[in-house]
C-alpha positions as CSV (number, residue, x, y, z in Angstrom):
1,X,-13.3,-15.8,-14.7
2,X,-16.9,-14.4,-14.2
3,X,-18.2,-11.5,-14.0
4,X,-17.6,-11.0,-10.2
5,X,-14.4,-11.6,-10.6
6,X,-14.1,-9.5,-14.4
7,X,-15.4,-6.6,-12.5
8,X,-12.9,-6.5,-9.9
9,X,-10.0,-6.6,-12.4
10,X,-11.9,-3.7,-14.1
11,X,-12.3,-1.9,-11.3
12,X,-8.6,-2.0,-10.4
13,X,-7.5,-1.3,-13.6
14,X,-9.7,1.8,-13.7
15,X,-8.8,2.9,-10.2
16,X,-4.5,3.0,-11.2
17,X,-5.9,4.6,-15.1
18,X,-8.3,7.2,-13.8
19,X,-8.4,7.4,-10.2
20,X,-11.3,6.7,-7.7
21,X,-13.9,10.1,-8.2
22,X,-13.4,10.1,-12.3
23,X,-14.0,6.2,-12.8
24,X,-18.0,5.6,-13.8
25,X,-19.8,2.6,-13.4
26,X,-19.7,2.1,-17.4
27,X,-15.7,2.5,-17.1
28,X,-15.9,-0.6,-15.2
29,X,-18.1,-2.1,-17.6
30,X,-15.7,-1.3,-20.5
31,X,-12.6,-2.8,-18.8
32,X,-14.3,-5.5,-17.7
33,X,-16.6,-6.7,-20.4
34,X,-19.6,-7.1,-18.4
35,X,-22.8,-5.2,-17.8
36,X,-24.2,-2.3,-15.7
37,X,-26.2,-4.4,-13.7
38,X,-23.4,-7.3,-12.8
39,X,-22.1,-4.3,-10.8
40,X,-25.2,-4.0,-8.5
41,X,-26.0,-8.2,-8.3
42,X,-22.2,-8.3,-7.3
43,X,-21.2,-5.9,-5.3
44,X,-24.3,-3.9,-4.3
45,X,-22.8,-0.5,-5.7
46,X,-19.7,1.1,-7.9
47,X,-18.3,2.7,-4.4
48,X,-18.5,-0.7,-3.0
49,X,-16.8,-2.4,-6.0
50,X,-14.2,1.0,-5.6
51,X,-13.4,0.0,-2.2
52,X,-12.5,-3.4,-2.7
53,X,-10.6,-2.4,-6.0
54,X,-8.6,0.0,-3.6
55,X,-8.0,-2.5,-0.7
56,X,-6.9,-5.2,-3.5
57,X,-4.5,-3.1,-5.6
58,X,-2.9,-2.1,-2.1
59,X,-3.0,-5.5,-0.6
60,X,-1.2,-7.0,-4.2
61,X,1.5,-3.7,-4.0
62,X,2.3,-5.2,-0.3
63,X,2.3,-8.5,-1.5
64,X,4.7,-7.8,-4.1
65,X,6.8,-5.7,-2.0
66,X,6.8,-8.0,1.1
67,X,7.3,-11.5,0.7
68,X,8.1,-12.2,-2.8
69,X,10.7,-8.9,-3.0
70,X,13.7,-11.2,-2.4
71,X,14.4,-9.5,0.9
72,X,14.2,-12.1,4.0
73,X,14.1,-9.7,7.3
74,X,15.0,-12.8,9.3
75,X,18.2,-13.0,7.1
76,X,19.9,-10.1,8.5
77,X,21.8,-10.1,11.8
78,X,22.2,-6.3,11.3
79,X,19.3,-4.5,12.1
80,X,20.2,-1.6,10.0
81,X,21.0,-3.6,6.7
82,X,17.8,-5.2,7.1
83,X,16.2,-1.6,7.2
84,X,17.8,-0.5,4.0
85,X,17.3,-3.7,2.3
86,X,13.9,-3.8,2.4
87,X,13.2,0.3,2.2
88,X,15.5,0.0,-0.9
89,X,13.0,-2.8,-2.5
90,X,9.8,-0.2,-0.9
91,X,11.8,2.6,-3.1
92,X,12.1,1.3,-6.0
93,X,8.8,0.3,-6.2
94,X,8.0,3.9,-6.4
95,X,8.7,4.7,-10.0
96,X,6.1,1.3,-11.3
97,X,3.4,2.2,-8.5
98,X,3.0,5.8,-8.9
99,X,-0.4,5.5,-10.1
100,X,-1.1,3.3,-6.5
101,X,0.2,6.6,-4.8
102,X,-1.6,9.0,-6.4
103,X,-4.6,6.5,-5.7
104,X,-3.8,6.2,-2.2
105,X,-3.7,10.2,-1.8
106,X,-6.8,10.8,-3.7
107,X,-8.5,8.0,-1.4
108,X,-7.3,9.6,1.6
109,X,-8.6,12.8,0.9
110,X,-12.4,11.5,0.6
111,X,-12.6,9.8,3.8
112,X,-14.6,12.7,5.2
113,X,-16.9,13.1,2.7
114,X,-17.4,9.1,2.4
115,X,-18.3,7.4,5.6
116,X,-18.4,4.0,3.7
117,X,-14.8,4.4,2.3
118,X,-13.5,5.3,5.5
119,X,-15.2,1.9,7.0
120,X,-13.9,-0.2,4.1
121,X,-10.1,1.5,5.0
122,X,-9.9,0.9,8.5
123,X,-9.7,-2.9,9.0
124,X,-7.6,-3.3,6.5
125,X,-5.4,-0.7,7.4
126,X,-4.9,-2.3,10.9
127,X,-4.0,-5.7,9.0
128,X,-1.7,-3.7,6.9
129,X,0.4,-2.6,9.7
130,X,1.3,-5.9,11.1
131,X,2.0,-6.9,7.5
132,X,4.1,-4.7,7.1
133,X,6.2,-5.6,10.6
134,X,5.9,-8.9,9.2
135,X,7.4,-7.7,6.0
136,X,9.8,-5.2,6.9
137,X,11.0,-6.6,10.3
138,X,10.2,-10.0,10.6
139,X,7.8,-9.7,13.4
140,X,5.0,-12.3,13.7
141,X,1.8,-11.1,14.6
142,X,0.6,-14.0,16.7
143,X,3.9,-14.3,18.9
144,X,4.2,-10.4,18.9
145,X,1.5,-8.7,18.5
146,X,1.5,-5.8,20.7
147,X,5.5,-5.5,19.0
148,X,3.8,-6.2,15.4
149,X,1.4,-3.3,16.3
150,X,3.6,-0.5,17.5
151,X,6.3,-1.5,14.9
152,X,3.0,-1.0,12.2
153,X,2.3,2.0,13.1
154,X,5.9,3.2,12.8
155,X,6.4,1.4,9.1
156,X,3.4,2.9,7.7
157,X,4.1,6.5,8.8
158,X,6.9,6.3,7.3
159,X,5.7,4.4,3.8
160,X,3.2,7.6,3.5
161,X,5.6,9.7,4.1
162,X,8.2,8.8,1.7
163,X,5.2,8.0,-0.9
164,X,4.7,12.3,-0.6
165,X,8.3,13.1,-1.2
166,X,9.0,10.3,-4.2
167,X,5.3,12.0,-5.6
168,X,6.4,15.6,-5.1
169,X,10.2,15.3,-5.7
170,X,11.8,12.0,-6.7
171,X,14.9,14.1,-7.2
172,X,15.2,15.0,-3.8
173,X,13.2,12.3,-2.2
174,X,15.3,10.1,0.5
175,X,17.1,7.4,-0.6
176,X,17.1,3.9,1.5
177,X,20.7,5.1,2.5
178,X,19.2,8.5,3.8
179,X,16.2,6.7,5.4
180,X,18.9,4.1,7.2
181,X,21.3,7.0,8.2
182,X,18.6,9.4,9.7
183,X,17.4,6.6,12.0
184,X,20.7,5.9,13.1
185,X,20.9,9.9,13.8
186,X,17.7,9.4,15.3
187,X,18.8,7.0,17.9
188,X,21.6,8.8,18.4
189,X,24.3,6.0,16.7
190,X,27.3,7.8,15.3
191,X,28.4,4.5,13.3
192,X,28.7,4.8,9.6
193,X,28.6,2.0,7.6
């Protein structure tokens, strides 16, 4: 690898250790055995080196989560056992990418006060949702895409908000069982399976 690509591994080894306001520039340079300057020739600044860190750690957390979980959405005839298969892979996920979540909320909670980081988020964000259609539901963005959007939206509200309850209360925190019966209570389907 070179330095470009050291940095970047530094920087998202940094971001999941110490979070995005308490990493320094020379944090980077520890983990990834390069030099102050690499970080400017590179990437132009530490908060643009942050940002990409963040989108990649996300991205490789969806990656592993999506595709190569195990968990075909097309397999299931069952709507309902699809949803729990693949929220159970999302939740247990959890306890190995807690650091990702407190990332995620720490990240969130600067967008104000960082115009660039809310730019770097929000394109990738949009790709995110129809990945995670694709992921969770099976929905192909180029056939479906008004379907892959609206079913986006809906996955990712509830990713962050099961991401809060697993961060505040694992104990308590809903189950892929409990996620898979309150939509059918939802939707009004008294089944139980």
């Amino acid at each position: 690898m070179g330095h470009r690509e050291d940095l970047l591994e530094g920087a998202k080894r940094c971001l999941l250790e110490k979070g995005y306001a308490r990493t320094t520039a020379r944090d980077i340079v520890a983990a990834s055995g390069t030099n102050l300057a690499s970080i400017g020739y590179h990437y132009g600044s530490k908060e643009a080196l942050l940002n990409l860190a963040f989108l990649k750690v996300t991205e490789e957390w969806g990656d592993t989560v999506g595709e190569e979980s195990g968990v075909d959405p097309t397999a299931f005839t069952d709507p309902y056992e699809r949803f729990e298969a693949v929220w159970g892979k999302v939740i247990d996920s959890y306890d190995v990418s807690r650091a990702l979540w407190k990332l995620q909320l720490e990240v969130i909670s600067r967008i104000d006060d960082e115009p660039d980081l809310r730019k770097a988020i929000a394109g990738p964000q949009q790709e995110g949702r129809t990945g995670l259609a694709q992921n969770f539901q099976g929905i192909d963005e180029n056939a479906e895409p008004e379907k892959a959007r609206t079913a986006g939206l809906v996955y990712q509200a509830l990713l962050a908000g099961v991401m809060v309850q697993w961060l505040v209360d694992p104990a308590t925190a809903p189950s892929a069982r409990d996620l898979t019966d309150g939509l059918r209570a939802i939707l009004g389907d008294d089944r139980t399976e």
